[in-house]
C-alpha positions in Angstrom: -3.5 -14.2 11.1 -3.0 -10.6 11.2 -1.7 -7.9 9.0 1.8 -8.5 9.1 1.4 -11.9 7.8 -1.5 -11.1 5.3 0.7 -8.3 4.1 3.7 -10.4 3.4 1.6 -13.0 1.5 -0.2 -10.2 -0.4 3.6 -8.7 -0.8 5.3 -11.6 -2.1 2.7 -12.1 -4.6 -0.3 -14.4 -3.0 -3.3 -14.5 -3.9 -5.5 -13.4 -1.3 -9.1 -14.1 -2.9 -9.5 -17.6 -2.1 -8.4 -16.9 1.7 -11.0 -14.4 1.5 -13.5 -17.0 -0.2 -12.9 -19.1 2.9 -13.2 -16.6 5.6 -16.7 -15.3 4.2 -17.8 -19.3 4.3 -16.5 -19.5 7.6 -18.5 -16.6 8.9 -21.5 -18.3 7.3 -21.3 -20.5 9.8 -19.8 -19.0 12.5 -21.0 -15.3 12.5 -19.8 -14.2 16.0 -16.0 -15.0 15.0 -14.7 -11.4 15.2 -10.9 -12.4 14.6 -11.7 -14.2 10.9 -13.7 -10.9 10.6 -10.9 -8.5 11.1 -8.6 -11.2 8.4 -11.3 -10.8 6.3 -11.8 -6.8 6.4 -7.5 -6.8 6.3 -7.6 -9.6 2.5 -10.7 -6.8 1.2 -7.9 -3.4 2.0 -5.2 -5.5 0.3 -7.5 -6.3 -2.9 -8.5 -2.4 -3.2 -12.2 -2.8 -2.0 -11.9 0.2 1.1 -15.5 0.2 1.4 -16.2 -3.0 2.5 -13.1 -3.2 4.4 -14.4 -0.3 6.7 -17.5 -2.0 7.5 -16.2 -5.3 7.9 -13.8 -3.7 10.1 -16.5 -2.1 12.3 -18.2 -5.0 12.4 -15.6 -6.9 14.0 -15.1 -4.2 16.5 -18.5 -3.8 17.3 -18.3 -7.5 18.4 -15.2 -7.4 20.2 -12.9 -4.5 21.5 -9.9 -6.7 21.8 -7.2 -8.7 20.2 -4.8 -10.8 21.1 -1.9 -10.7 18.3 0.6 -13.1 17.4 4.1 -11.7 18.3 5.0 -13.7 21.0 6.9 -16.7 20.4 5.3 -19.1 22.1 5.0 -19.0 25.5 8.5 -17.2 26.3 6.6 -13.7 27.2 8.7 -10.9 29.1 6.3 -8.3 28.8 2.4 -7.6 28.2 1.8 -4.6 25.8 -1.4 -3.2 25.3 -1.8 -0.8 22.3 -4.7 1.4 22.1 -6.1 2.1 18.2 -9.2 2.9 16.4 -10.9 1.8 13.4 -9.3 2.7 10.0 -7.1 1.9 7.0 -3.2 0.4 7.1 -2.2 4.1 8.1 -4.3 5.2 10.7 -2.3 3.6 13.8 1.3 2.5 14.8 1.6 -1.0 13.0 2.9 -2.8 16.2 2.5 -6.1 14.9 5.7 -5.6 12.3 8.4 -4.6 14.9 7.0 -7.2 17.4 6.8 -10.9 15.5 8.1 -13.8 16.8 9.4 -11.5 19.3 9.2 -12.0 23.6 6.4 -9.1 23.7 2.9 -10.0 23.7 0.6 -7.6 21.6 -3.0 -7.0 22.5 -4.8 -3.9 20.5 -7.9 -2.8 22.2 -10.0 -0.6 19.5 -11.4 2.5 20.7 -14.1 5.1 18.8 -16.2 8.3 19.5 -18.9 5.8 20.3 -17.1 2.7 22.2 -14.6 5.2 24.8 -11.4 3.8 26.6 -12.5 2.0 29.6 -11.9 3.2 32.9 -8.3 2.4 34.1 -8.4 -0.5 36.4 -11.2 -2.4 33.7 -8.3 -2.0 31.1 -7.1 -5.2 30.4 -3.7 -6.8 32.0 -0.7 -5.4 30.8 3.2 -4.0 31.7 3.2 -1.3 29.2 0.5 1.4 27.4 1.3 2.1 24.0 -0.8 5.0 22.2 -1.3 3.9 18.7 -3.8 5.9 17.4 -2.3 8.1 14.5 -2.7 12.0 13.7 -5.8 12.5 11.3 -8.7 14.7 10.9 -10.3 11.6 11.9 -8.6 10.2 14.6 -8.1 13.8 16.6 -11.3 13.4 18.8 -10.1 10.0 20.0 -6.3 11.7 20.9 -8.2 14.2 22.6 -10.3 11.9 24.7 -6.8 10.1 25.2 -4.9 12.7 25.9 -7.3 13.7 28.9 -7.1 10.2 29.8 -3.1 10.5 29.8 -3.4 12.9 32.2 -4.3 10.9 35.0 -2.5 7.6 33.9 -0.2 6.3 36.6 1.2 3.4 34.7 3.8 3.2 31.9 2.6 5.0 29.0 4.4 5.2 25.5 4.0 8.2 22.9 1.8 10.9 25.0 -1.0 11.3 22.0 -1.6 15.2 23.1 2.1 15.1 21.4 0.6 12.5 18.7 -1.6 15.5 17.9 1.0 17.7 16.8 2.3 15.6 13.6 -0.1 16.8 11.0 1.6 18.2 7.8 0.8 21.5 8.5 2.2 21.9 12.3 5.2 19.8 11.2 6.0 22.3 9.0 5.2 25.1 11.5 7.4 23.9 14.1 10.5 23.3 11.7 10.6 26.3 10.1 13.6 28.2 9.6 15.6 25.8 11.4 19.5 25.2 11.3 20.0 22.1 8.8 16.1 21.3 8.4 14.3 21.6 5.5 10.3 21.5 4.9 8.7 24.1 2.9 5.9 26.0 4.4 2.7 23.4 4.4 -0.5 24.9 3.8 -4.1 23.5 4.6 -6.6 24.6 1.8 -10.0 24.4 1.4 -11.1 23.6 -1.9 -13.1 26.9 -2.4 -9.5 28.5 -2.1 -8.0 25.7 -4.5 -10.4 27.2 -6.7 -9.5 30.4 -6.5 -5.3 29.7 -7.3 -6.6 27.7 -10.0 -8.8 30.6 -11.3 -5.6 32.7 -11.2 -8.1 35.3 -8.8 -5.4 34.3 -5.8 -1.7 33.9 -5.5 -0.4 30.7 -4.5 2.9 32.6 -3.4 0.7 34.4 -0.9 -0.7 31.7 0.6 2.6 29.6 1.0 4.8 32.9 1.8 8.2 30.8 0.7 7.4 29.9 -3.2 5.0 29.2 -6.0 4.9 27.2 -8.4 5.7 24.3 -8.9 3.4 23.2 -6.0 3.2 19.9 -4.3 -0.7 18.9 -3.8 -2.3 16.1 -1.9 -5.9 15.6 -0.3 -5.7 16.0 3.4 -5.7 12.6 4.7 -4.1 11.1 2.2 -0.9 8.5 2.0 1.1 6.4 0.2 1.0 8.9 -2.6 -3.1 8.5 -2.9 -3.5 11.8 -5.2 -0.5 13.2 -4.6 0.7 15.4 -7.5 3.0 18.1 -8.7 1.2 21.3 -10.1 3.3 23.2 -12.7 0.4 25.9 -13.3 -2.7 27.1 -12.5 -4.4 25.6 -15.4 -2.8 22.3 -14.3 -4.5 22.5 -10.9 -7.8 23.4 -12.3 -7.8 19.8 -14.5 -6.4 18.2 -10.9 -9.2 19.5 -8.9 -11.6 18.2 -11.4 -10.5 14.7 -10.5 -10.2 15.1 -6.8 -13.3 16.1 -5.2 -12.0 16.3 -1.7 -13.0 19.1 0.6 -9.3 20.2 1.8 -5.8 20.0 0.4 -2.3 20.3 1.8 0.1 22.4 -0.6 3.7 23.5 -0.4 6.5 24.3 -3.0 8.2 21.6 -5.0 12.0 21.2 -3.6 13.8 19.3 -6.7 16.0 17.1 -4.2 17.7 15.2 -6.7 21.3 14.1 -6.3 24.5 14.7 -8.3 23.1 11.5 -10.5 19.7 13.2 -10.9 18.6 9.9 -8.8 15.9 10.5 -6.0 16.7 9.3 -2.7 14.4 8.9 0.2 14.9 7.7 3.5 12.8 6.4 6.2 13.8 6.7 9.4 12.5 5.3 12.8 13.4 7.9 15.8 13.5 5.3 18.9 13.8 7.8 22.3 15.6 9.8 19.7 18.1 8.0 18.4 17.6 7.5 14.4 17.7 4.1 13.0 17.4 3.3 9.0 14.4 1.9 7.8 15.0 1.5 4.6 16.3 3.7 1.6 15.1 3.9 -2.0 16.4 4.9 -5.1 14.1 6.6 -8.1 14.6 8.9 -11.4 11.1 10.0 -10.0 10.3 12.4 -7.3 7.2 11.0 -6.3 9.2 7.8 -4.6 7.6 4.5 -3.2 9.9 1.5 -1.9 7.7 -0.8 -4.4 7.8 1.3 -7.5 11.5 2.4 -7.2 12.7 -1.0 -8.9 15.1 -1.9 -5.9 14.2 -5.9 -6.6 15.1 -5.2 -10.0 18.6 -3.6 -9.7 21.2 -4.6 -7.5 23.5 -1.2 -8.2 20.5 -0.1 -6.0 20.7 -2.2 -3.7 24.2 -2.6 -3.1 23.9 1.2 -2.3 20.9 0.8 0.1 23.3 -1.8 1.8 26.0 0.4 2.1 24.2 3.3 3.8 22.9 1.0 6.0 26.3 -0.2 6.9 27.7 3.0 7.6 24.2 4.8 8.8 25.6 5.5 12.2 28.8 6.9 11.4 28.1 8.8 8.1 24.0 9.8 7.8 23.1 9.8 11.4 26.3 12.2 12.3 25.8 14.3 9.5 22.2 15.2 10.8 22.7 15.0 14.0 21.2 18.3 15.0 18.4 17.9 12.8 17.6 15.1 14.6 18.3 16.2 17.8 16.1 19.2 17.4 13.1 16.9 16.0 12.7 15.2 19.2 13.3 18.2 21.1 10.3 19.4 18.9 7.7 16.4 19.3 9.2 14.6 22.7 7.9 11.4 20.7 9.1 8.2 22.4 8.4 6.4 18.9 8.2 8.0 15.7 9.2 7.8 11.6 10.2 10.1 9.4 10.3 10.3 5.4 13.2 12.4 4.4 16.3 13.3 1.9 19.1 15.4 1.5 19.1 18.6 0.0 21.6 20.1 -2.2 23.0 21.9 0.2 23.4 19.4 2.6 19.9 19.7 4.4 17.7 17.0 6.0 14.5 17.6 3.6 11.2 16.5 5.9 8.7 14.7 3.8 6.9 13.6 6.9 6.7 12.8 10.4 4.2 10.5 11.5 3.9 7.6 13.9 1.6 5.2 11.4 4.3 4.3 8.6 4.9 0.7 8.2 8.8 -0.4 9.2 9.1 -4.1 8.7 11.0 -6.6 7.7 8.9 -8.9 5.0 11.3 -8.5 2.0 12.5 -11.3 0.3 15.5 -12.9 2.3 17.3 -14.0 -0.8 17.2 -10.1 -2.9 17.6 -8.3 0.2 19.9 -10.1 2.5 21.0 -7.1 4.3 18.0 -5.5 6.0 17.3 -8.6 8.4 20.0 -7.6 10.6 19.7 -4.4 9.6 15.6 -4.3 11.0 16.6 -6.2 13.8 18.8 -3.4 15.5 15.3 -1.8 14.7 13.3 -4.0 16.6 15.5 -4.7 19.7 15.7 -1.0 20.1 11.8 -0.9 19.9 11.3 -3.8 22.3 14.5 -1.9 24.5 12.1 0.9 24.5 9.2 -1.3 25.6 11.4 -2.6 28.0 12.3 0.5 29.6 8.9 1.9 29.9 8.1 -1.1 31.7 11.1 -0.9 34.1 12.1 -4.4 32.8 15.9 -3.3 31.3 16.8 -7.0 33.1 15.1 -8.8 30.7 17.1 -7.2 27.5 
């Protein structure tokens, strides 16, 4: 099945346990089927149980390295993509499978680890374009260094070079966007906890660390997405009680930017970078800060989305312009052939960086009849995604 389509049941309210029920009788009696085990470890992520997923996840690796996904519409197949990845949750690699359904692209992931390397080029298997997938993490950076030594000698098509994957952690985005003309993102800081410790004991200046501001700090476990323990810290004693929760060994900080409109509404964007050219995603609309596409109550209010449609409508001329050297100068900075961005407005007219990452999910799985404008919307997404693909591959004829 895949995730795309396991994620749009699970989105539009299915009830995954019984599919899951079914899969673990199947593999009762048939133990060796390594694509009803990678369903199966995809339903256990959706219903919250992450440990199991992982295993069952490995598991299905350790049997078999590669998958065959179902984008292609049946058997009308212009070009062969083979997308390297590695074992992890929904975030830790490009999620192909959205931009690509019922689509003339055929998708095959080959999973890679530490302990099961890339094969040597001409064992690879068939395919018109190479598309690293892996995503930035403390996890994931030994297999982009082994790839990116790989990269080095690859002959072939090759899309998103993952020694330039390796520089979109929070930290170095911030680093290389600093103090530049009509970009915003605070100074990011990686902490260990031991220093956590000490701003919360009030023995160390959080101002000192960051070199740009205090507090109110923004907080969030390396490794972490989605909002997973994400939190603003309006004092010391505040991050003392937050750090009691959180056990993790090393946190990303920065100052709190109140980013709030004229309305005091939160906006946030996301925003697909294709070859450089910025496409909308989708936009959401909060009285909260802390802003998810789920939680922002777009379904439930169509002043919202009205407004998401008409930004959409008018992206290219008004949004896109606007920033146009901001985005200009972010693929100048990571020379990314693919790559999304989270991101607002500041009050002064800024393009505020959340984050730059090439593992956030763009699709297109919302309901048809409460969000009849992103179809066409998404699919000036995906054709310049499969343009991409199709350039790489030096098949522009078949566009």
């Amino acid at each position: 099945m895949g995730i795309a389509a396991l994620l749009q049941a699970a989105y539009m309210g299915a009830d995954l346990k019984p599919l899951g029920t079914q899969l673990i009788a199947h593999l009762g009696e048939n133990p060796d089927n390594a694509n009803a085990m990678m369903d199966l470890s995809i339903i256990l992520q959706l219903l919250g149980n992450d440990d199991s997923a992982i295993a069952t996840q490995a598991e299905a690796i350790r049997m078999q390295q590669l998958y065959r996904l179902p984008t292609a519409r049946g058997g009308d197949v212009k070009l062969r993509l083979l997308a390297i990845m590695t074992a992890g949750d929904f975030m830790a690699n490009t999620p192909l499978e959205f931009m690509l359904g019922n689509s003339d692209v055929a998708l095959d992931i080959l999973y890679i680890s530490a302990d099961r390397p890339l094969p040597a080029a001409a064992e690879l298997p068939p395919h018109d374009v190479l598309f690293i997938a892996v995503g930035e993490s403390d996890e994931n950076r030994p297999v982009l260094r082994s790839l990116a030594g790989f990269a080095k000698s690859w002959k072939g098509p090759l899309v998103n070079q993952p020694e330039k994957c390796m520089q979109l952690s929070r930290d170095r985005v911030a680093i290389l966007l600093q103090s530049q003309p009509g970009v915003c993102m605070p100074v990011t800081v990686r902490a260990e906890r031991a220093t956590m410790m000490q701003i919360a004991a009030g023995s160390r200046n959080a101002a000192d660390l960051l070199g740009d501001g205090d507090f109110p700090l923004i907080v969030r476990p390396v490794g972490s997405h989605a909002g997973k323990g994400l939190e603003k810290i309006e004092r010391f004693d505040a991050l003392a009680a937050y750090l009691q929760q959180h056990g993790d060994d090393a946190f990303y900080i920065s100052r709190f930017v109140d980013y709030r409109s004229a309305d005091s509404q939160f906006r946030k964007y996301r925003i697909a970078l294709i070859e450089g050219k910025p496409y909308l995603c989708h936009m959401a609309i909060s009285e909260n800060w802390m802003i998810h596409y789920l939680n922002a109550g777009m379904a439930e209010s169509a002043a919202k989305r009205a407004e998401e449609a008409a930004v959409m409508a008018r992206f290219d001329q008004d949004f896109a312009v606007r920033h146009r050297a901001a985005f200009e100068l972010i693929q100048q900075r990571f020379g990314l052939d693919y790559v999304a961005l989270d991101c607002s407005e500041t009050a002064d007219g800024e393009l505020l960086i959340f984050e730059i990452d090439t593992s956030m999910i763009v699709h297109a799985i919302d309901p048809v009849d409460v969000f009849p404008y992103k179809q066409p919307q998404m699919r000036k997404v995906f054709d310049a995604f499969r343009a991409l693909l199709m350039r790489a591959g030096g098949r522009l004829h078949a566009l």
